[in-house]
C-alpha positions as CSV (number, residue, x, y, z in Angstrom):
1,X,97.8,85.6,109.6
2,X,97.7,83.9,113.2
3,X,101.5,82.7,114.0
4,X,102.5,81.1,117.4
5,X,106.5,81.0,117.7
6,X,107.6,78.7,120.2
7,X,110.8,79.9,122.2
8,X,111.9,83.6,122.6
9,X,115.3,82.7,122.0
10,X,117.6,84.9,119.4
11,X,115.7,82.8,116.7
12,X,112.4,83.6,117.6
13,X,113.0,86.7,119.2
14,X,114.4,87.4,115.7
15,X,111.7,86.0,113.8
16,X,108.9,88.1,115.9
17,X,111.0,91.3,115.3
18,X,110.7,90.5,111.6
19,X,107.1,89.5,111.6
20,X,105.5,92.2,113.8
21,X,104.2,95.2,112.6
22,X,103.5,93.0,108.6
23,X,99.6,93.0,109.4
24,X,100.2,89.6,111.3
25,X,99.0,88.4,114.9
26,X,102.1,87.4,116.7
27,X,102.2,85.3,120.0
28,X,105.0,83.5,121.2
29,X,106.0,81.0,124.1
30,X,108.6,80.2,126.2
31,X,109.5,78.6,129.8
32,X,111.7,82.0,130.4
33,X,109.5,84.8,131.8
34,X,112.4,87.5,131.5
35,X,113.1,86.9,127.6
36,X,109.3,87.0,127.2
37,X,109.1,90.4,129.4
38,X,111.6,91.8,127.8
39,X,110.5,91.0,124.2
40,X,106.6,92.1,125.1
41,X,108.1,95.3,126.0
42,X,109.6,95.8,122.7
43,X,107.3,94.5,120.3
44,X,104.0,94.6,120.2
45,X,102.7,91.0,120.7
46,X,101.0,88.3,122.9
47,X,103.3,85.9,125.4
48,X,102.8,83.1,127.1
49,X,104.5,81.3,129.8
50,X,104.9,77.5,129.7
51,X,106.5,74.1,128.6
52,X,106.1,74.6,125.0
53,X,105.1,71.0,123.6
54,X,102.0,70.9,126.5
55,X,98.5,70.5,125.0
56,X,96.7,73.6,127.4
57,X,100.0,76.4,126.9
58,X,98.9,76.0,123.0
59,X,95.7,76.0,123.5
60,X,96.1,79.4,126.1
61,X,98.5,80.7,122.7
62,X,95.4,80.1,120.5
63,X,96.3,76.8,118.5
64,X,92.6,76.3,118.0
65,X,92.7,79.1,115.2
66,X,96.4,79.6,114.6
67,X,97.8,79.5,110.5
68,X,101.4,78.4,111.1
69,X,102.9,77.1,114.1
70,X,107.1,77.7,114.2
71,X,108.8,75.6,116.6
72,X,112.5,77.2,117.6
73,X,112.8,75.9,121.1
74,X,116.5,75.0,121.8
75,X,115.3,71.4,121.8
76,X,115.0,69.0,119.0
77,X,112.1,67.1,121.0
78,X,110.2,69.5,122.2
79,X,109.7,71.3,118.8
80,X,109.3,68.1,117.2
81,X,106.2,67.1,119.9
82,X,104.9,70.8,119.8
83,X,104.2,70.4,116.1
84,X,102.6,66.8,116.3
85,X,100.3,68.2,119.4
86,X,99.6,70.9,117.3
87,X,98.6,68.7,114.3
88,X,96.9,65.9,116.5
89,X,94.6,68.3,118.8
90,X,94.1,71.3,116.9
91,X,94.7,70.9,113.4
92,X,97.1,73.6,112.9
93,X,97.3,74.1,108.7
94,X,101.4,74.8,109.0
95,X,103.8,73.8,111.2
96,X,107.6,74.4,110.9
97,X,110.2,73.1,113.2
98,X,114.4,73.6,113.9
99,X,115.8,70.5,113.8
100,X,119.6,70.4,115.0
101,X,120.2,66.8,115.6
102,X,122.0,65.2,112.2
103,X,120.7,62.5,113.6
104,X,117.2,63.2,113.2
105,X,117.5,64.8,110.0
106,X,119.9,61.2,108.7
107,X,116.3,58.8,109.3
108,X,113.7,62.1,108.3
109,X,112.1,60.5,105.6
110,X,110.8,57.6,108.3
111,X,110.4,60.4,111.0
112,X,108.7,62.9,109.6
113,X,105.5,63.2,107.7
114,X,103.7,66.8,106.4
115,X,99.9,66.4,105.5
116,X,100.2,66.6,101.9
117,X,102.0,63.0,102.5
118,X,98.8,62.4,104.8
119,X,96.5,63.5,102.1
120,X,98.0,61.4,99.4
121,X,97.1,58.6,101.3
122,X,100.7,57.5,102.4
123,X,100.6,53.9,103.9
124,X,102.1,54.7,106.6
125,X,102.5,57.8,108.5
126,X,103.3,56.7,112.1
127,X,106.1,59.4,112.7
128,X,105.6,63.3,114.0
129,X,103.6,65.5,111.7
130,X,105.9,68.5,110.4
131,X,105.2,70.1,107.6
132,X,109.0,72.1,107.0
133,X,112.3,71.2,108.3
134,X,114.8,74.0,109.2
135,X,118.5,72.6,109.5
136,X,120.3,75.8,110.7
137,X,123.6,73.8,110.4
138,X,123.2,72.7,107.1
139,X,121.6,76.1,106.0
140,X,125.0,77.9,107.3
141,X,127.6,75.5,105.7
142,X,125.8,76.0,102.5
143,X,126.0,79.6,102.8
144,X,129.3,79.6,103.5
145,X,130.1,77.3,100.7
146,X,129.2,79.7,98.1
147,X,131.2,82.5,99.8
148,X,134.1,80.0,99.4
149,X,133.1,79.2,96.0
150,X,133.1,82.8,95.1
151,X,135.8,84.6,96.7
152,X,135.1,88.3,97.3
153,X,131.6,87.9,97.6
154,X,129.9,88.9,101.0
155,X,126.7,87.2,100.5
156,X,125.8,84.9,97.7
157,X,122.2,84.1,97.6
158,X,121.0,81.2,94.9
159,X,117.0,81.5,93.2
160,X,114.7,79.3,91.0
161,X,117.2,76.2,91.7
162,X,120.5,77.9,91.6
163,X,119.8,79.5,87.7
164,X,120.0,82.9,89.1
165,X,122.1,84.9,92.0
166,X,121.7,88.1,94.1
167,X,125.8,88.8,94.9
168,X,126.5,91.4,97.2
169,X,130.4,92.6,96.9
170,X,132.5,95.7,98.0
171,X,133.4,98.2,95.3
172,X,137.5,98.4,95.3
173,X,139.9,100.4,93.5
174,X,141.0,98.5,90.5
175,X,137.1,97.0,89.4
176,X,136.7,98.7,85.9
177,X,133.2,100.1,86.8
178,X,134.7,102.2,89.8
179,X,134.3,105.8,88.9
180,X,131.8,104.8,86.3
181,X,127.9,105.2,86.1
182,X,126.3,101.9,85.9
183,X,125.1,102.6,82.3
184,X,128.5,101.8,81.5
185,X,128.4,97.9,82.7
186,X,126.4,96.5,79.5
187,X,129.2,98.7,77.6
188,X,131.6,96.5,79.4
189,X,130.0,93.5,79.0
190,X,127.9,93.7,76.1
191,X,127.7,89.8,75.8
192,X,126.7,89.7,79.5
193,X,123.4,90.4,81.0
194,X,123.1,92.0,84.7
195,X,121.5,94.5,87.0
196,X,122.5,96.4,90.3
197,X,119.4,95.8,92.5
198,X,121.0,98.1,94.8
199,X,123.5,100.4,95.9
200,X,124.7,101.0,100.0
201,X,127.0,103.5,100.5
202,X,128.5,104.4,104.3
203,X,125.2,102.3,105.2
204,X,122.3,104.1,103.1
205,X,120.6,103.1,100.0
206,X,121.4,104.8,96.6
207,X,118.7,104.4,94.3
208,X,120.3,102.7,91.1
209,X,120.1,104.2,88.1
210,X,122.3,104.4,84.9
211,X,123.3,107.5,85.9
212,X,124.5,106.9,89.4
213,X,128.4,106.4,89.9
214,X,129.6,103.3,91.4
215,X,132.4,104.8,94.3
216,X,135.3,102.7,96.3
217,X,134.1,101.1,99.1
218,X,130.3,100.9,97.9
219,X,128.2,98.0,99.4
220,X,126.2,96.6,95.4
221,X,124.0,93.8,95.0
222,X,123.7,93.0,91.4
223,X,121.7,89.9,89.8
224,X,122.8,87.8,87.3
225,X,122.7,84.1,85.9
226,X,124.5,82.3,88.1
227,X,127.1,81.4,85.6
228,X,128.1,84.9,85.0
229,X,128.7,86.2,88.7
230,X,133.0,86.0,88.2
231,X,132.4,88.3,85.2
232,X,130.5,90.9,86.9
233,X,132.3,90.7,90.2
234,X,135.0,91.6,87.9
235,X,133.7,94.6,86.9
236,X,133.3,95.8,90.7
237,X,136.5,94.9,92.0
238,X,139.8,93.0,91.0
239,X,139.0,89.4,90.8
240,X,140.5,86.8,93.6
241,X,142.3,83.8,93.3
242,X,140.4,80.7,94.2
243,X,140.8,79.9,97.5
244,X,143.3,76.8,98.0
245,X,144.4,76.7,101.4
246,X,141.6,76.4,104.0
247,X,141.8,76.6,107.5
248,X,138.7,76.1,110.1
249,X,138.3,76.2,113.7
250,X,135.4,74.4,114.8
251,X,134.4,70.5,114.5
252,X,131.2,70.9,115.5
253,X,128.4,69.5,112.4
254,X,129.2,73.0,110.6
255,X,133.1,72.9,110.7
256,X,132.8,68.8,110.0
257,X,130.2,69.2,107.1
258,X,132.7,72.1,105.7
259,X,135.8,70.1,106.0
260,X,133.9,67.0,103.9
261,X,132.4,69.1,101.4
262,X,135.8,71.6,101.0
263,X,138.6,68.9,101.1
264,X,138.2,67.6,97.6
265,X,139.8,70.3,95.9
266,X,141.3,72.4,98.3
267,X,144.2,72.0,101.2
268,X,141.7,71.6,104.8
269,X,143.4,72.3,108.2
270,X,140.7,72.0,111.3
271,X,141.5,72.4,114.5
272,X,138.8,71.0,117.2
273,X,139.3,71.6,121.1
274,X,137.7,68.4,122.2
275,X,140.3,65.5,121.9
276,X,137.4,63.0,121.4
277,X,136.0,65.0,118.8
278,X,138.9,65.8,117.2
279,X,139.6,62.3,117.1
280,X,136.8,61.1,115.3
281,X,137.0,63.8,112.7
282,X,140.6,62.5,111.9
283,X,139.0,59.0,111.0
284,X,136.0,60.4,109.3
285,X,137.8,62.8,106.9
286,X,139.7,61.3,103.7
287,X,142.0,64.2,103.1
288,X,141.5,67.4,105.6
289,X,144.5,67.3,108.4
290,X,142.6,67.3,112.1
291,X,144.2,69.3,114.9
292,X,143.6,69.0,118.3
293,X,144.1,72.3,120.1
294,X,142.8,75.7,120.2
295,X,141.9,77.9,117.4
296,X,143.7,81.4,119.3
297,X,146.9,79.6,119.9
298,X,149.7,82.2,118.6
299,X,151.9,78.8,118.1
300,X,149.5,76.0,116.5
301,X,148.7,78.7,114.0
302,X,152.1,79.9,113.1
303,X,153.1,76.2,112.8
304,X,150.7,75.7,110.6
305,X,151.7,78.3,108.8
306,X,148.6,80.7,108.7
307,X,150.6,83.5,107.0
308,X,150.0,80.9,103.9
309,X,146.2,80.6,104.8
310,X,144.1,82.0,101.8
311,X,141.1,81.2,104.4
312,X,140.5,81.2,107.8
313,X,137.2,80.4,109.1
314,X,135.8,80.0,112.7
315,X,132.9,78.3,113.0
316,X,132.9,77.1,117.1
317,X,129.8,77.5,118.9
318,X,131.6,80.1,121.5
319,X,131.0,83.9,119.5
320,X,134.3,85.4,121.9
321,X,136.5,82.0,120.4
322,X,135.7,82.8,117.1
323,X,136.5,86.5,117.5
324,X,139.8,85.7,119.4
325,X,140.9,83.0,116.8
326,X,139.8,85.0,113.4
327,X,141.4,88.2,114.5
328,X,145.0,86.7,116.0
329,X,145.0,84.6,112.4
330,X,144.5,88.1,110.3
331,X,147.3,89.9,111.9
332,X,149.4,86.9,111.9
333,X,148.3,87.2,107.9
334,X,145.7,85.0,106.8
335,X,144.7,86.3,103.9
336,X,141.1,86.3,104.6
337,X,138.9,85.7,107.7
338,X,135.1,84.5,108.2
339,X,133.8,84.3,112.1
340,X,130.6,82.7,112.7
341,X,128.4,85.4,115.4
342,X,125.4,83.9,117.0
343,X,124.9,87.7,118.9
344,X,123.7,90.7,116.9
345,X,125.6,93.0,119.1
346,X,128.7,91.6,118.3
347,X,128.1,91.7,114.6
348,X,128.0,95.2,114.8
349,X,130.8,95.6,116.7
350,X,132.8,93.7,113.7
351,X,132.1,96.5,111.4
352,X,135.1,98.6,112.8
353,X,138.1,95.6,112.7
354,X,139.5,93.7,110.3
355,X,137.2,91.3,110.0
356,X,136.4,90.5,106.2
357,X,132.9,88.6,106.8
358,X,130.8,87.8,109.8
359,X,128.4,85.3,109.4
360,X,124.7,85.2,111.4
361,X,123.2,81.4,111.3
362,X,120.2,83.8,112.7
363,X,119.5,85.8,110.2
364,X,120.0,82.3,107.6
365,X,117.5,80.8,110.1
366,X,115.0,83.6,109.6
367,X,115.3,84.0,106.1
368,X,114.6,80.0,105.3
369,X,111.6,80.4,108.1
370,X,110.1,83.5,106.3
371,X,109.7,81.4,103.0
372,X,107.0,80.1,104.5
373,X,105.3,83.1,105.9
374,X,105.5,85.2,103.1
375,X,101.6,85.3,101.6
376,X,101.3,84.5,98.2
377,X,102.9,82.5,96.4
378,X,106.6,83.1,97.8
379,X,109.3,80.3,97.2
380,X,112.6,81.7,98.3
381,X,113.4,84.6,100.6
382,X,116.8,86.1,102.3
383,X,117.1,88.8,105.3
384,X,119.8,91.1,104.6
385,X,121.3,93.9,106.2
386,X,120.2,92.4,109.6
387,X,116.7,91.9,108.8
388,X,116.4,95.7,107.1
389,X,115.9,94.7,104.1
390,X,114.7,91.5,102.0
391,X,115.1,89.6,98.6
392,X,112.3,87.7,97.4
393,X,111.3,85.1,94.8
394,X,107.4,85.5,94.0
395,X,105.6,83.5,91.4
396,X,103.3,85.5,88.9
397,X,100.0,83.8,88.9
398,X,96.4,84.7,86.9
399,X,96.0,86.7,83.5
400,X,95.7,90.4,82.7
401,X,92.8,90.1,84.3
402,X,93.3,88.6,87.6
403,X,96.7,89.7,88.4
404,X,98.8,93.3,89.1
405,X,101.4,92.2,87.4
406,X,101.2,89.2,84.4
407,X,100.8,90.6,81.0
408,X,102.4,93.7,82.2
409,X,105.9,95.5,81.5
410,X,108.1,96.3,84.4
411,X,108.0,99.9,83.9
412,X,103.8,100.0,84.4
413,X,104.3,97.8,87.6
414,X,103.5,99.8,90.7
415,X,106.4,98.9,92.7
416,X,106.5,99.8,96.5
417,X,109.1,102.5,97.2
418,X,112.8,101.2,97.3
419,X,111.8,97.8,95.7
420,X,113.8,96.5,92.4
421,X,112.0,93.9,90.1
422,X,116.3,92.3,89.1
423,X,115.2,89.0,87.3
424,X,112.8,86.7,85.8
425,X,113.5,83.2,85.7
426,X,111.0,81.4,82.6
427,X,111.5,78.1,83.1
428,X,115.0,77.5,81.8
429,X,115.3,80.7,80.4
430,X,117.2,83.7,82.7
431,X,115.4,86.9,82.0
432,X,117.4,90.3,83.5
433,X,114.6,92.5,84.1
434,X,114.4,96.1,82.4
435,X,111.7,98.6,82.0
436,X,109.8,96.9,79.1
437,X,110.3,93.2,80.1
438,X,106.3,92.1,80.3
439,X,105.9,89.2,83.5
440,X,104.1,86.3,82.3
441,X,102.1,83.3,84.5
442,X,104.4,81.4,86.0
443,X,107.2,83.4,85.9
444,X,109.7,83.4,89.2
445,X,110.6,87.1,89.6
446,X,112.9,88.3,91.6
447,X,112.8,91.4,93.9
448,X,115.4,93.5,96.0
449,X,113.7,95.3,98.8
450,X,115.4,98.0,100.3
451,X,113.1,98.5,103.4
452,X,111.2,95.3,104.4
453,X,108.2,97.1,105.7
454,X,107.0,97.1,101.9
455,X,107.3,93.2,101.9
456,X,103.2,93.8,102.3
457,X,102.7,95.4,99.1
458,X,104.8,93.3,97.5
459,X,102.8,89.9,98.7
460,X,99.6,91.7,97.6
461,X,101.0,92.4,94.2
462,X,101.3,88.7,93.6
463,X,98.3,87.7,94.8
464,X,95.9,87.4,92.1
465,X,92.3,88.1,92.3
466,X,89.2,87.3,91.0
467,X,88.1,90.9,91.3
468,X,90.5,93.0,90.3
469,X,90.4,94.6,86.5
């Protein structure tokens, strides 16, 4: 596949880190000759130099034959003209652009048109020709949503239209499976059906298997219907309380669209530096309480009584802010923290306080972006571990025949090393996959990935063929 990413930003610096060395043909633009030096030394790819939305820099970054064109400039516009040049002049198939502005994304429907709305004969399709939206914004207050929604989670990740969920949680003294070998959770739970897609322990995969002993402080990502995650979050550690008092730093459209969605049922503090901001938010909100002031001041927050703060979440566009803020409110005992890190280097960094979650709207970026990349027929995918490894939701297509996997049992699928078939999603019905489950057409299975230099394999496993036997 032929992909031109426009800006070498940490998206699309990102992104091409992902992408390269996955059998694809990489090139990526940019106005900034050091980030493309610097990335062209690390990966192997083509750059080129130049105003990203101008007809002859796609053209020089090979537009005339590209597959997908992905737009991750840090401007709206520019990614929003790139794709239309690259529609207009040289008929790109795919195009995919970050949109930031909630004004854009309010009036998309009259805005936007993909050419399957051009094929259908729309009557009118007089706005820019994108084929995908990416809101990172909305795609990180979502995410974050479900980690509110299920407290003690680290990552909650939502396939085939929320009927099944990959949870990743932290093993604790005190979960009844602790000290047990997995074999023991349907014992547990015997009305319940789930599976540990896998196991990371001091930061290296465990292969699960019935046999293998869940220990204290184990990173496990199980699958289950999405109505049964409490239960077997239950069985890892000792269940939280719902979270009821909220506090978030940050009014920007992710702290804002949290505070509207959150103050419903729970009791929402935000603070927000920028009086006219923070004024406007007080208007706009029906029930959260709107601060003006700064998230890492030792008095607002003991004022407002963060020692009674089930949740304290930073959320500001300034990494060192929410570092400051979400540490000072731990030790002055919130009882749980989530920072917002645009830099991977301070992510790692994170590993060794007392931070409880660190969020990437990078890595939720890439993970929404490589949905469309994925060959085959791929409809949801999520980075984890920094982009180490992946979960994926491929559709089984074809017969016996035609296809590697449909009409076969789980346990005759040659899977690539380190790669988990967890669930099968048929139609309504939520199928936890074990060694003689047979895949059928049209079934949505789910795969854990341990090492995302399979993902390959994986794509050529669900795509049928005519010729194969």
């Amino acid at each position: 596949m032929k992909i031109i990413i426009l800006g070498a930003g940490q998206v699309g610096g990102s992104l091409a880190e992902n992408l390269v060395g996955e059998d694809s043909d990489i090139t990526i633009v940019d106005n900034d000759r050091e980030a493309l030096a610097e990335l062209k030394d690390k990966l192997d790819l083509r750059v080129v130099h130049g105003h990203a939305s101008h007809p002859q820099v796609l053209q020089d970054a090979g537009a005339d034959d590209a597959d997908l064109l992905i737009a991750v400039t840090n401007s709206d516009e520019i990614n929003m003209t790139a794709c239309h040049v690259a529609y207009t002049l040289f008929k790109v198939p795919t195009k995919i652009a970050r949109i930031r502005n909630e004004q854009y994304l309010e009036y998309a429907k009259s805005l936007f048109y993909s050419q399957k709305q051009i094929k259908k004969n729309q009557p009118s399709h007089n706005g820019f020709i994108i084929d995908e939206l990416i809101s990172p914004e909305t795609l990180v207050t979502g995410y974050i949503r479900r980690l509110v929604d299920y407290p003690g989670a680290l990552q909650v990740l939502q396939f085939a239209e929320r009927k099944v969920s990959l949870v990743a949680v932290r093993a604790y003294y005190g979960g009844p499976l602790v000290g047990h070998a997995l074999s023991a959770l349907s014992e547990h739970m015997p009305t319940i059906d789930a599976r540990v897609a896998a196991i990371f322990r001091q930061g290296r995969p465990v292969r699960p298997q019935g046999t293998t002993i869940i220990e204290a402080d184990d990173e496990v990502f199980f699958i289950a219907a999405t109505g049964h995650i409490r239960a077997v979050m239950g069985e890892l550690q000792k269940l939280e309380n719902n979270y009821k008092r909220i506090m978030i730093v940050g009014g920007g459209n992710i702290g804002a669209g949290l505070a509207q969605q959150l103050e419903k049922n729970h009791q929402v503090k935000l603070i927000e530096r920028n009086p006219k901001r923070a004024q406007f938010l007080s208007q706009e909100l029906v029930k959260a309480t709107v601060f003006c002031g700064d998230g890492a001041d030792h008095e607002l927050l003991s004022e407002e009584q963060i020692d009674q703060t089930d949740l304290f979440i930073a959320v500001t566009n300034d990494d060192e802010a929410n570092i400051m803020s979400s540490m000072l409110a731990k030790r002055m005992g919130a009882k749980k923290v989530m920072v917002l890190i645009q830099r991977s280097v301070y992510a790692d960094l994170m590993e060794d306080t007392n931070i409880d979650i660190t969020i990437s709207p990078q890595q939720i970026t890439i993970s929404a972006l490589l949905s469309h990349v994925r060959r085959g027929d791929i409809s949801n995918v999520y980075s984890l571990r920094r982009g180490a490894a992946e979960a994926i939701e491929a559709i089984a297509h074809g017969d016996a025949m035609t296809s590697k996997v449909v009409g076969r049992r789980v346990m005759d699928i040659k899977l690539p090393p380190g790669t988990t078939i967890g669930a099968i999603v048929r139609g309504n019905e939520v199928l936890i996959a074990h060694d003689k489950t047979e895949i059928h057409s049209d079934d949505h299975v789910i795969l854990f990935l341990v090492d995302k230099k399979h993902i390959g394999d994986v794509e050529r496993l669900f795509s049928p063929s005519a010729f194969f036997l």
